[in-house]
C-alpha positions in Angstrom: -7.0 11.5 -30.2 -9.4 9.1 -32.5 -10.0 6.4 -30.1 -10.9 4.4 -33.0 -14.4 3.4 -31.6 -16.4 4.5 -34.7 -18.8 1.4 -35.6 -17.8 -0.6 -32.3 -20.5 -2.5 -30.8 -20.6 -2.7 -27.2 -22.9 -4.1 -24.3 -23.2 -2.5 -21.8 -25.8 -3.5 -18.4 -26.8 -1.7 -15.4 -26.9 1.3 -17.7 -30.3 3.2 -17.7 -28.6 5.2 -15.0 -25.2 6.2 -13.4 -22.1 4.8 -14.4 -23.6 2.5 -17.2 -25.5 5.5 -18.7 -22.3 7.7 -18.8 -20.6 5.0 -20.4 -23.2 4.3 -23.0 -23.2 8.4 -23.5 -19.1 8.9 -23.9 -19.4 5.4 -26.5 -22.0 6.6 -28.7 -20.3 10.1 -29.1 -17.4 8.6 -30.2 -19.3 6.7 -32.9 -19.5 3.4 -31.0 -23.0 1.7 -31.1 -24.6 0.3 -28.3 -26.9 -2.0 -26.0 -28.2 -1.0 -23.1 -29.9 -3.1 -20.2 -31.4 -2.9 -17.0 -33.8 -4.5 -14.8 -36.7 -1.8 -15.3 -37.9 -1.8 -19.2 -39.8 1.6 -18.3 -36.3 3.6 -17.1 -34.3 1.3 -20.2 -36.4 2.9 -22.8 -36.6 6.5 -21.3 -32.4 6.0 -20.9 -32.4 4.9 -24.7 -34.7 7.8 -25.8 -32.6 10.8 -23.8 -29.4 9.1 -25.8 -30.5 8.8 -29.0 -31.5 13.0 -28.5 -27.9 13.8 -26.9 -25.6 11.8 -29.2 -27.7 11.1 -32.5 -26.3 7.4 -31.9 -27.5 4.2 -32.6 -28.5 2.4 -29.2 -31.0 -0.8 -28.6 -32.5 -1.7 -25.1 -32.0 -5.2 -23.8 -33.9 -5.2 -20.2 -33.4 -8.2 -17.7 -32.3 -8.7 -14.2 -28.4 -10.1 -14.5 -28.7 -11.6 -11.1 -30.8 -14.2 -13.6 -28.7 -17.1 -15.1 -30.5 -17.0 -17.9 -30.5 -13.2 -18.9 -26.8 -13.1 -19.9 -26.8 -15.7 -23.2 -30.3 -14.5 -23.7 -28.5 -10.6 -23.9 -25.8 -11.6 -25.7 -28.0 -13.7 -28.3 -29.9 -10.8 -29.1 -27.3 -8.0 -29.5 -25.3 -10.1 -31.6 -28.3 -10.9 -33.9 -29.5 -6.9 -34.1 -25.4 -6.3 -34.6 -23.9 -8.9 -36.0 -21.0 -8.8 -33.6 -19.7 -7.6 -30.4 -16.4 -5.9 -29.7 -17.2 -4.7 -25.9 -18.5 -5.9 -22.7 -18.9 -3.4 -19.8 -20.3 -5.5 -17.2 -21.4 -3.0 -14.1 -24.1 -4.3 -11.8 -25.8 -2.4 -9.2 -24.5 -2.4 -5.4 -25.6 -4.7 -3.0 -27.5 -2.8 0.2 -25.4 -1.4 2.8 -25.1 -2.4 6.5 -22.9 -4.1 8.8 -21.7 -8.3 9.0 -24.6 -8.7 11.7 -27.3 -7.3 9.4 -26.9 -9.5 6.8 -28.4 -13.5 6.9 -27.2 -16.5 4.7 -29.9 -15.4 1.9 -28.8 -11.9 1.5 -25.2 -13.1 1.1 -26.0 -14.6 -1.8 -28.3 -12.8 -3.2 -25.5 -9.8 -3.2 -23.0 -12.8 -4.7 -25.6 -13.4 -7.5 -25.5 -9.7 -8.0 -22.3 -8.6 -7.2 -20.0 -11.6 -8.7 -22.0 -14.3 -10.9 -23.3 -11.4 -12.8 -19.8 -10.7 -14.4 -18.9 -14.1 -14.4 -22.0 -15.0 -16.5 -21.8 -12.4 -18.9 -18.2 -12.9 -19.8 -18.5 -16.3 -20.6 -21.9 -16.0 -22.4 -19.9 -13.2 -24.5 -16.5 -15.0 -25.4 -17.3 -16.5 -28.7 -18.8 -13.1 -30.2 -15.6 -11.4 -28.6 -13.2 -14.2 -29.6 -14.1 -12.7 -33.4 -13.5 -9.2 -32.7 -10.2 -7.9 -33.9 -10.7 -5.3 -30.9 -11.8 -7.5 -28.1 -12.2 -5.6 -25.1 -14.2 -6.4 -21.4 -14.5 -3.6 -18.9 -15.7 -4.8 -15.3 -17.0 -1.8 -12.8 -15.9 -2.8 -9.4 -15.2 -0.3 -6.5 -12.3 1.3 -4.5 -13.8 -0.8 -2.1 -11.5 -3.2 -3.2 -8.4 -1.1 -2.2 -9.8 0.5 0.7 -13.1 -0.7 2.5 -16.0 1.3 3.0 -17.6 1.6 6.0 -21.2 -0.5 6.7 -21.0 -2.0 3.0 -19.4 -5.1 4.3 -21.1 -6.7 1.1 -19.5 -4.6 -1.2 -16.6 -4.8 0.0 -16.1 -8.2 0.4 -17.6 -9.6 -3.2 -16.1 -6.8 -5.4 -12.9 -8.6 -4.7 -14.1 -11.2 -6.2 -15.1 -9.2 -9.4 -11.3 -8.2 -9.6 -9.3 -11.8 -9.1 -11.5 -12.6 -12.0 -10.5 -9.8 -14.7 -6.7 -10.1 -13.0 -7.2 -14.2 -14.3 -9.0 -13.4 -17.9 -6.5 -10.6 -18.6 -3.5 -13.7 -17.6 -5.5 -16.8 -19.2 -7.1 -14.8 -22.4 -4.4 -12.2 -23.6 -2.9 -14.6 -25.8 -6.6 -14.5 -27.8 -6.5 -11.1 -28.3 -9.4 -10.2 -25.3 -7.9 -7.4 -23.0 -9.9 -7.5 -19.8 -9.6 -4.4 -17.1 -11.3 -2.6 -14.0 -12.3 0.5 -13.5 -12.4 1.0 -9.3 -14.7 3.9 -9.2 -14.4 6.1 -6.1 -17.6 8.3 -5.0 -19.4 10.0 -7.9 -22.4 12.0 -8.0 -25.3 9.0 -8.5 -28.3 7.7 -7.3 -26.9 4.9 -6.1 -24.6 7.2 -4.1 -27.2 9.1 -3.2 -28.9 6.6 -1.4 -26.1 5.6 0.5 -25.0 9.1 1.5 -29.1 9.1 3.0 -28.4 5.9 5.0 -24.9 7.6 6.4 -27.0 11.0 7.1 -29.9 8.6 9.1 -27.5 6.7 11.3 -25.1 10.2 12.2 -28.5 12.5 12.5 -27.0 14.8 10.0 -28.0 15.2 6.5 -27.3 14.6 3.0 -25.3 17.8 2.3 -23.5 17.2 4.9 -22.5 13.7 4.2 -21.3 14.8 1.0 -19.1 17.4 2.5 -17.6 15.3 4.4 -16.8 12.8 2.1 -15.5 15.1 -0.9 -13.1 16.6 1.9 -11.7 12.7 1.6 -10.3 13.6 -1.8 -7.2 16.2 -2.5 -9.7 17.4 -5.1 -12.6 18.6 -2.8 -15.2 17.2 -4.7 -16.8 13.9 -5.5 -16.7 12.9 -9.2 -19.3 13.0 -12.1 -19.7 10.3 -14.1 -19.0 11.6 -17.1 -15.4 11.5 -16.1 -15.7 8.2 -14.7 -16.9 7.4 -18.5 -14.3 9.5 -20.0 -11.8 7.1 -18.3 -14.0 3.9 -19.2 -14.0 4.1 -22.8 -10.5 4.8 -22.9 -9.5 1.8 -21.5 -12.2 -0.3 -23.7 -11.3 1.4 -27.2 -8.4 0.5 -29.3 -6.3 3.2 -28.4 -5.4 1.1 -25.5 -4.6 -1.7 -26.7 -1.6 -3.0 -24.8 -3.6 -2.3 -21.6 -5.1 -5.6 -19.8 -5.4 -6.7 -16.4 -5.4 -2.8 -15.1 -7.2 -2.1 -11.9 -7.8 1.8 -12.1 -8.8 3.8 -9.7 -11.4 7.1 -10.7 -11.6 8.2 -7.1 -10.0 12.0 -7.4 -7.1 11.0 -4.7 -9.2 9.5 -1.6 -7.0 6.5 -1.8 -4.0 7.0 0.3 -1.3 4.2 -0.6 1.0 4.1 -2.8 0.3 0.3 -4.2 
C-alpha cells in the first residue's frame, strides 16, 4: 500500500531514542522528511547521523527541552523555515519518574504536568497555522495504556496521560471540520530505555532482576513478548499518513493484548 507519505514533512520530538526514533525511521523510509528533537543535542545529532545511514532520508535536528514554553514556536519556526511547511506533528515526550502518590511533592507534580501534558498542548497550538495549510493535516500524540489500565507505582503517568488524551478526543471534535485529524497511539510495554529503566526500578523494589521483570510482564500479553518499536512505528505512521484519512479522534492501543476489556 503507498501510504502516500513521499515529500511529507513531519516533526517529531522526544525522538533521538525509542518510540520517537522508530517513528522518524518508518517516516523517512516511506519518503517522508523529517525533524527530530530532543533535549540532549549530543544524542540528537548521533540519532540524525544513524538515520540518514539506514534510510538515505532527509532529516534535520531541532534540540530543546519541551517542558520549556518557549521551545515549541521556536521548533515550529525553524522547521517550517528549513521546509517550508509542515504536514505532521508527533508529539511524544518522555515519561515522568515512577513511584507511588506519597513519593511525589507539589513540585514534582508539575514538573511531570509540564512534561507530560503542556508539552502537547504547546506544540499543537504553536503548530496549527503551518498544519491549517496542509492538504494532509495530521497530529499523532504518544500517550500510554496507562490511560486504559493503570500501571502500578507510575501514579504520574497514569494520572496526566489522561489528560494528553481528552485533549486529542477535543481537537479531533473541535478541528475535523479544518481538515486536521488528531489521534493517540496508547503504546503498551516495548523494548526501550525508558522501559528499561522502569523494569530496573520493579526488579530493585521485588529483589529480583531485570530478566525477570520482563518475563513477567511479557507473560501479561497473549503474545508472550513485549513489543519493538518498530512495530509501535509501523502503526504510527499509518495512522499519520494519508492513507488514513477518515481516521481522527482514535485512541489505539499497540500493547500485543495485555489490555483485558472489551471497551
Amino acid at each position: 500500500m503507498d501510504l502516500g507519505l513521499k515529500d511529507r514533512i513531519a516533526l517529531i520530538t522526544g525522538a533521538s531514542r525509542g518510540l520517537g526514533y522508530a517513528t522518524a525511521h518508518q517516516l523517512l523510509m516511506e519518503g517522508a522528511k523529517v525533524a527530530i528533537n530532543s533535549r540532549d543535542p549530543e544524542k540528537l545529532t548521533k540519532a540524525a547521523k544513524q538515520l540518514k545511514k539506514e534510510t538515505g532520508g532527509e532529516v534535520i535536528t531541532l534540540a530543546g527541552d519541551m517542558a520549556d514554553p518557549g521551545v515549541p514556536d521556536f521548533l515550529v519556526a525553524q522547521m517550517v523555515n528549513h521546509f517550508g511547511k509542515l504536514d505532521m506533528v508527533v508529539t511524544n515526550s518522555g515519561g515522568p519518574p515512577a513511584g507511588g502518590f506519597e513519593s511525589f511533592d507539589d513540585a514534582a507534580w508539575q514538573k511531570a504536568f509540564d512534561l507530560v501534558f503542556l508539552s502537547h498542548v504547546r506544540l499543537i497550538r504553536a503548530a496549527l497555522p503551518p498544519l491549517r495549510k496542509s492538504d494532509a493535516a495530521s497530529v499523532l500524540t504518544i500517550t500510554s495504556i496507562s490511560t486504559k489500565q493503570p500501571i502500578n507505582n507510575l501514579v504520574l503517568s497514569n494520572s496526566l496521560r489522561l489528560g494528553t488524551i481528552g485533549l486529542t478526543k477535543s481537537l479531533a471534535l473541535e478541528l475535523g471540520a479544518e481538515g486536521i485529524r488528531f489521534n493517540s497511539i496508547l503504546p503498551g510495554w516495548t523494548v526501550t530505555e525508558r522501559v528499561t529503566d522502569l523494569l530496573s526500578v520493579r526488579a530493585k523494589n521485588n529483589h529480583t532482576t531485570i530478566e525477570e521483570e520482563v518475563r513477567k510482564q511479557s507473560a501479561e500479553s497473549p503474545l508472550g513478548r513485549m513489543a519493538k518499536p518498530e512495530e509501535f512505528a509501523r502503526a504510527a505512521v499509518f495512522l499519520l499518513s494519508p492513507a488514513a484519512s477518515y481516521l481522527t479522534g482514535v485512541m489505539l492501543p499497540v500493547d500485543g493484548g495485555m489490555y483485558k476489556a472489551t471497551l
